[in-house]
N, C-alpha and C positions, 0 to 999 in steps of 0.2 A: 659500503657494501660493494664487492664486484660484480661486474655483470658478468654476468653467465656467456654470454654469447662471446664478449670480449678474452675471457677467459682462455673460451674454446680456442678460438682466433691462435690467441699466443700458444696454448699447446698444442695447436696444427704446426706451430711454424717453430717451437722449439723439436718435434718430433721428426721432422724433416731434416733439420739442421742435423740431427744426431743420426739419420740413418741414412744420410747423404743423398745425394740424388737421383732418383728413381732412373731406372736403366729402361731405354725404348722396349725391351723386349718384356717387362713388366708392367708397361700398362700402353691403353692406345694415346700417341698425341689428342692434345685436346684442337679444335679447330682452330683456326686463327683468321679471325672477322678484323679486315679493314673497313672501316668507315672514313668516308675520304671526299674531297671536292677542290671542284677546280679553281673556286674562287671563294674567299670569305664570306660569312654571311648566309651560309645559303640552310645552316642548321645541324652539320656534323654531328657536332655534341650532342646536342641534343636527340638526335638519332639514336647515337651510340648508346647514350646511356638508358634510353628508356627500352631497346632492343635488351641491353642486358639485363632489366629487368622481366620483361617481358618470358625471358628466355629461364630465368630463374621462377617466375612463376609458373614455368612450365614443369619447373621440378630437376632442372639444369642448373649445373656447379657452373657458375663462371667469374672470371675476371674480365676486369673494365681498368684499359691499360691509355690513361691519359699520354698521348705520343702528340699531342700539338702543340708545334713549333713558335704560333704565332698568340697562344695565350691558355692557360690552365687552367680551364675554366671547367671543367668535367668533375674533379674533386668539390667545385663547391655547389655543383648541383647535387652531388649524391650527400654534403655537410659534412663533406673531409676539408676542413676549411686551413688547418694547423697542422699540415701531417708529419710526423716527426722523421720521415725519411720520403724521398720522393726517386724519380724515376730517374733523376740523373745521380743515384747513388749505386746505382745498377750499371749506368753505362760508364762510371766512371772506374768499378770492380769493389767499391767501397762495400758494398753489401748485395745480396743474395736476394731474388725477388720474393722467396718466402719472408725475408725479414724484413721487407717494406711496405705488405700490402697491411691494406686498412679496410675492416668491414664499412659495407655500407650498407643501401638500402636493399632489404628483399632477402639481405643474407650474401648477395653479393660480394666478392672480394676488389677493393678498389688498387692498383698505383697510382696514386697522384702524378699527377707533373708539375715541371718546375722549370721553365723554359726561359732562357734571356737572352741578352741581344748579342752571344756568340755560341748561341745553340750550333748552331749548324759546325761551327769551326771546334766543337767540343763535340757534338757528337760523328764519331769516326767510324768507316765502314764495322773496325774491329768492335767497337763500343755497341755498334749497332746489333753488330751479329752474336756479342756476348748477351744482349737481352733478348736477341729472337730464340735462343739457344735454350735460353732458363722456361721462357714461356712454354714453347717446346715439352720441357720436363714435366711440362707442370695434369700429364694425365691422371698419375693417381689421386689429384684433387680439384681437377676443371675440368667439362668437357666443351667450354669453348672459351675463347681468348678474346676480347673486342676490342680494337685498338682504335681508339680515336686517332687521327694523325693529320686532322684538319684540312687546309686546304695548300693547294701549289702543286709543283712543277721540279721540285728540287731531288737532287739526289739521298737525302734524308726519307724521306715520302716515298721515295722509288724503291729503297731496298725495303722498305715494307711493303709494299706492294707486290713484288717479289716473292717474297715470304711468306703473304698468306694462300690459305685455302679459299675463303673468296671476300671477293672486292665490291661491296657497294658504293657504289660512283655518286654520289649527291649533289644532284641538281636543283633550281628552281627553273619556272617558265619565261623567266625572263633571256632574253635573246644572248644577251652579253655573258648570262651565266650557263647559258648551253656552251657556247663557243667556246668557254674556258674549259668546261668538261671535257669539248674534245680536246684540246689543246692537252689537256692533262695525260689522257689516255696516249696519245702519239707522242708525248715525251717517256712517260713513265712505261710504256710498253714496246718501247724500241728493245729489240733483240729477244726478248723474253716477257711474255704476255702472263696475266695471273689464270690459274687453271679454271677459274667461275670471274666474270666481270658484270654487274648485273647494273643498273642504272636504277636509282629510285629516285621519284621527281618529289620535291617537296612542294610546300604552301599553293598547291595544286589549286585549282580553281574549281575544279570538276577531273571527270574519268578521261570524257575527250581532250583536254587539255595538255593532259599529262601522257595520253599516246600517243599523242601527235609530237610529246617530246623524244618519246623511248623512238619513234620509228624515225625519227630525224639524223639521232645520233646513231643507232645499227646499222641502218643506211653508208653515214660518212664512213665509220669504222667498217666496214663490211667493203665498202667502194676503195675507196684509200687506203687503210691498213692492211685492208684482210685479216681484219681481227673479230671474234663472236660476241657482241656484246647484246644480254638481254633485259627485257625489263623483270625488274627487281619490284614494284608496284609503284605506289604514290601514297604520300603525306597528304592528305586535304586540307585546305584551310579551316584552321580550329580554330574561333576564339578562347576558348578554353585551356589550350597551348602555350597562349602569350599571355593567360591569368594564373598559371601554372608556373611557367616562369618567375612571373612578377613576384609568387611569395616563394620564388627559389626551390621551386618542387617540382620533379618529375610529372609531367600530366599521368603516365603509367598510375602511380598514386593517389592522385589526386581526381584526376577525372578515368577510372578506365574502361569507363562504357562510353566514352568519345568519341567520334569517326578515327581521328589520330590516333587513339591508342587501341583501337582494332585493326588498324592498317599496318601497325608496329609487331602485331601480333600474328598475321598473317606473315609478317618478314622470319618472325622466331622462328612460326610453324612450315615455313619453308626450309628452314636452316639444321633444325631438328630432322628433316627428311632427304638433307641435302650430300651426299658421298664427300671427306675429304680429302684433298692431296693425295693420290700413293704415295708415299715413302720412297726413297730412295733403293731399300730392300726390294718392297715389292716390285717396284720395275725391274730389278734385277731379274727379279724370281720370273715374271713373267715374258723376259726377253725370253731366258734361258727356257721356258716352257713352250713357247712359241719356234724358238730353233729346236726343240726335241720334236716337236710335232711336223715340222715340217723334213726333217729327217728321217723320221720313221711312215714320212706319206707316199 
């Protein structure tokens, strides 16, 4: 018996395939969510992906774009464990990000990743910019993009960073994992800052713990870069989180009357209300309205 839903899947993405790819002036881009950290360990993935659920129970198209360098681990929380095309078949031009995504949970659309130990020397600015490009296209059937891209400091991680609409920075309250936060931020924002930078503290202890983290690091960035970084909220400590894990499940699912998975959902309904990137067009349009205006003042 087919599944129905599987079905759908393949005829969204033969139907795309055939009527090629959607033109910017046909639908709006969809947003483009980094999830990102300065050091391992601190809960990226897990982030990301309970975010894009989250964001899909809101009644939001979205894709969950596995971009971590240091392990691919995103596809087997969502039980895309085998997936027959993965995210470096995109950067390498093998195939089209319509033909690699894989449903997941909630209706979500997943790309796996597939990361080894000459990622970085394989994936090339061009490679990179060919999958920021397709994502991109991808309005008339997403309205947001979540790209896990794990954690560091590398040029890989940067030009994502770059690229999106906005960036949640993920920290824990441990001293060594803030420092790497900034660290991340004053590498990955040299020259060109992302247009939203928001900080969300995870495995939080409490409310004060975690402001005390947000106003530490706006502070550094604010003193030293001159860059706006705000708080994005906090993760609390769930054990429910790490019992969610343990049977390889989304807490979203499993537990989502949780503190964690209403802290997750306040991120959604931030982001659902949240403006993004102008376009390249529109600054145009708006330079060019701003010199009519002051021409005719």
């Amino acid at each position: 018996m087919i599944d129905p839903m599987t079905d759908q899947a393949n005829d969204l993405r033969n139907l795309v395939l055939r009527a090629g790819r959607p033109s910017p002036a046909a639908s709006t881009p969809p947003k483009l969510v980094v999830v990102a950290g300065g050091k391992g360990g601190v809960g990226t993935t897990t982030i990301a992906v309970n975010l894009a659920i989250a964001l899909a129970h809101d009644g939001r198209r979205v894709v969950l774009v596995d971009a971590d360098l240091d392990g691919a681990d995103a596809g087997t929380l969502c039980h895309v464990d085998e997936p027959a095309s993965t995210v470096a078949d995109i950067l390498s031009g093998r195939l089209s990000v319509h033909e690699a995504l894989e449903r997941g949970p909630s209706g979500i659309q997943v790309l796996p990743g597939a990361w080894g130990g000459n990622a970085l020397v394989d994936c090339s600015p061009s490679a990179q910019q060919r999958l920021v490009t397709q994502l991109k296209c991808l309005g008339a059937h997403a309205d947001f993009v979540i790209l896990d891209v794990g954690s560091g400091a590398n040029r890989v991680i940067g030009h994502f960073w770059q690229s999106a609409d906005h960036v949640f920075l993920v920290t824990t309250p441990d001293v060594v994992s803030v420092m790497d936060a900034y660290a991340a931020v004053k590498v990955l924002c040299a020259g060109v800052a992302p247009p939203s930078l928001k900080s969300v503290v995870n495995f939080a202890p409490h409310a004060a713990a975690a402001a005390d983290v947000h106003q530490r690091l706006s502070r550094a960035c604010r003193r030293f870069l001159g860059l706006k970084l705000t708080a994005g909220g906090h993760i609390p400590c769930d054990p429910r989180v790490s019992e969610a894990a343990a049977e390889r499940q989304p807490f979203m699912l499993e537990h989502p009357a949780c503190e964690a998975a209403q802290a997750v959902e306040q991120l959604a309904q931030w982001l659902c209300q949240a403006p993004a990137k102008p376009s390249a067009a529109s600054k145009t349009l708006n330079r060019a309205a701003n010199t009519t205006r002051r021409a005719s003042a």
